[in-house]
C-alpha angles and dihedrals in degrees: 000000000000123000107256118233082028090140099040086053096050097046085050090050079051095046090048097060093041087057090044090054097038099035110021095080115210111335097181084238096136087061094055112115087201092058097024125064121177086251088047111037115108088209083071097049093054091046077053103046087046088052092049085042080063105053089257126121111263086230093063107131122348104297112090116045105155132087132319085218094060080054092058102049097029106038109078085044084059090061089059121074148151140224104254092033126044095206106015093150097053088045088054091055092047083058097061093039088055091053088057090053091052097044094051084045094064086036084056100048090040079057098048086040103061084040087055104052096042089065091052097051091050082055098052100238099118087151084069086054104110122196096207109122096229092182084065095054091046104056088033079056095048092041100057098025104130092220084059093046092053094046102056101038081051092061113234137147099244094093089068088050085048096057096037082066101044092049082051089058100045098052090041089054083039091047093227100150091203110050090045092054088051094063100042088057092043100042083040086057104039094053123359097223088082101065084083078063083086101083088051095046099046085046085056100044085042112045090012117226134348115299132165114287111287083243095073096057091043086061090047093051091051083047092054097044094055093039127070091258115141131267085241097050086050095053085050097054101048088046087068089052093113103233121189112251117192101205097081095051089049087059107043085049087057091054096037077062096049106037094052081047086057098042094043084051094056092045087056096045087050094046096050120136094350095065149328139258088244087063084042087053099050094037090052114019105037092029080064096046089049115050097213096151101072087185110152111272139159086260127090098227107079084053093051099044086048088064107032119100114251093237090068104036095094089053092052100056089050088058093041094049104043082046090091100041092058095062094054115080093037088061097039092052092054091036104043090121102063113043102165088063087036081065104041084050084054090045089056097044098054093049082052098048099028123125099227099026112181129179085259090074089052102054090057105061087042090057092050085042085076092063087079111042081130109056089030087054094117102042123139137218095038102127091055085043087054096047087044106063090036084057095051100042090059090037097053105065089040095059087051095053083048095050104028100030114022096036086212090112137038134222094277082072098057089038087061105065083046090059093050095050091057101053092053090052087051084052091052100045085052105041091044087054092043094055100047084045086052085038089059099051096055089051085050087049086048101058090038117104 
């Protein structure tokens, strides 16, 4: 059942932000370390794009380290401007590129949702079948989300990251190789976090969307054998039993090829004659591996690397980058089920473990969150979670006036509240994954004699 007024609440979440950007004035968003990070801030583009203007490589120095291609597209915006908003024009477009997202978002949880109820009905358990769009809540959730809003009025490239992964996962649920392919190169390029998005994406395009664990069926179909249920209610029930298919991964491998071919080419094309790829790869890439701009952010790492002894930062990176690796094959194993919320786990985990976090990243794994207010029905915890975030999100640019303007504070005061940030994003990975585990097991007791 589809949420009514859908549509008049998420033309309203659209309004808003265009009154924000045309009629808000500056906000001062853009300056924000919160909402900009030094991959994300349009100031830094610009710098890039003047640089580029001048027959110089983007790269020179230490102030642009994103894409040749946003260059591209945004550069020439960042030369227009108006009086009450720096970079209107670039904010606009950031609008319209939140509303796709959306939009894939509820495609996306229409998708997981038939697929969801089909296998509950194979199972026999039509009184789990719930009739709450969750492809509705969740793009209402990423529309009118105040991290989003800020973001985008502030005018910084993470909406574009947020809907490259959100493209990756919904040609991955809709098994369109392509388009799922699209957006891996393009999120993997954009920012370099989304290449452990694989494992998700070749366990969509392989066993399609989430379904309950394989042993449940398994235990429905040895139910039905020793029972009186009909030949064709067997069949059926062994036909939902989500089996791998290769085809689609083949497929997805070749464009993955060809799609990094095609956006390697167009670096280079863009590059030419004012830089390399092997300067792109060390000003993006390793500038991201190695956290050399300590610059305040709603992370924990610059904190940690300004204290830290020399002798032990390269140490240190090591254990910080392969932090999130390690992660990934322990929850894939016991996930592998249900890839769409393997994905949205890995989402979560890099916003909480990357080197340059924003609210951006936030408010995209919340608004995958809402994919799953079915099966995350149960889930504790979520009122201190709510108040949390809210918490942190007022505390956050207090403690920086305290500690950069007022002089009164220090950075311990504005490491605190990332700190604190962090510890509720690890309560909420733990808890999410707690409550479909626990999802799953009542599904397995139910079909249980």
């Amino acid at each position: 059942m589809a949420i009514r007024h859908y549509w008049s609440m998420a033309a309203a979440a659209v309004v808003f932000r265009l009154v924000l950007v045309l009629f808000g004035g500056d906000l001062h968003l853009a300056s924000r370390p919160e909402v900009s990070t030094p991959l994300t801030s349009i100031r830094r583009l610009a710098e890039g794009y003047w640089l580029k203007q001048a027959s110089m490589s983007p790269y020179s120095g230490s102030m642009y380290h994103g894409s040749p291609l946003l260059l591209s597209v945004l550069g020439p915006l960042t030369k227009k401007r108006s009086i009450g908003h720096a970079h209107i024009y670039c904010s606009l477009i950031f609008v319209a590129v939140d509303f796709i997202a959306a939009m894939l978002i509820r495609a996306t949880g229409h998708s997981l949702q038939m697929a969801r109820n089909r296998s509950l009905k194979s199972l026999e358990l039509t009184e789990a079948v719930v009739n709450i769009s969750a492809g509705d809540i969740a793009s209402l959730i990423y529309l009118w989300n105040p991290w989003a809003i800020v973001t985008c009025v502030g005018s910084c490239t993470s909406p574009i990251e947020n809907l490259m992964v959100v493209i990756m996962i919904y040609g991955a649920c809709s098994r369109l190789a392509p388009l799922a392919a699209f957006g891996y190169v393009m999120a993997t390029h954009l920012s370099l976090y989304p290449a452990i998005l694989i494992v998700p994406i070749i366990l969509l395009l392989g066993f399609g969307p989430d379904t309950p664990p394989t042993k449940v069926f398994h235990l429905k179909f040895s139910r039905a054998r020793k029972s009186d249920i009909l030949d064709d209610d067997k069949s059926t029930i062994s036909r939902d039993v989500p089996h791998f298919s290769w085809k689609p991964v083949f497929h997805f491998i070749l464009w993955l090829l060809f799609w990094s071919c095609y956006v390697l080419l167009l670096s280079n094309i863009i590059l030419n004659k004012v830089g390399s790829l092997q300067e792109m790869f060390i000003k993006t890439y390793g500038f991201v591996l190695t956290v050399t701009d300590l610059s305040p952010n709603i992370g924990v790492l610059w904190y940690f690397f300004a204290e830290v002894f020399d002798i032990f930062r390269s140490f240190f990176l090591i254990v910080f980058n392969m932090n999130i690796l390690f992660m990934v094959l322990p929850l894939a194993i016991r996930l592998k089920h249900r890839p769409c919320f393997l994905a949205f786990v890995y989402t979560s985990i890099v916003a909480m473990l990357k080197s340059y976090p924003s609210v951006g990243d936030s408010a995209l794994y919340l608004g995958l969150l809402g994919l799953f207010a079915n099966e995350l029905a149960e889930m504790q915890f979520t009122f201190f979670l709510f108040f949390g975030y809210i918490g942190v999100s007022l505390l956050s640019p207090v403690m920086h006036n305290l500690w950069i303007w007022r002089g009164t504070g220090n950075a311990n005061f504005y490491f605190a509240t990332g700190l604190a940030y962090t510890c509720l994003q690890t309560v909420l990975i733990v808890e999410s994954v707690s409550s479909m585990i626990k999802h799953d097991r009542k599904l397995r007791l139910l079909v249980t004699p």
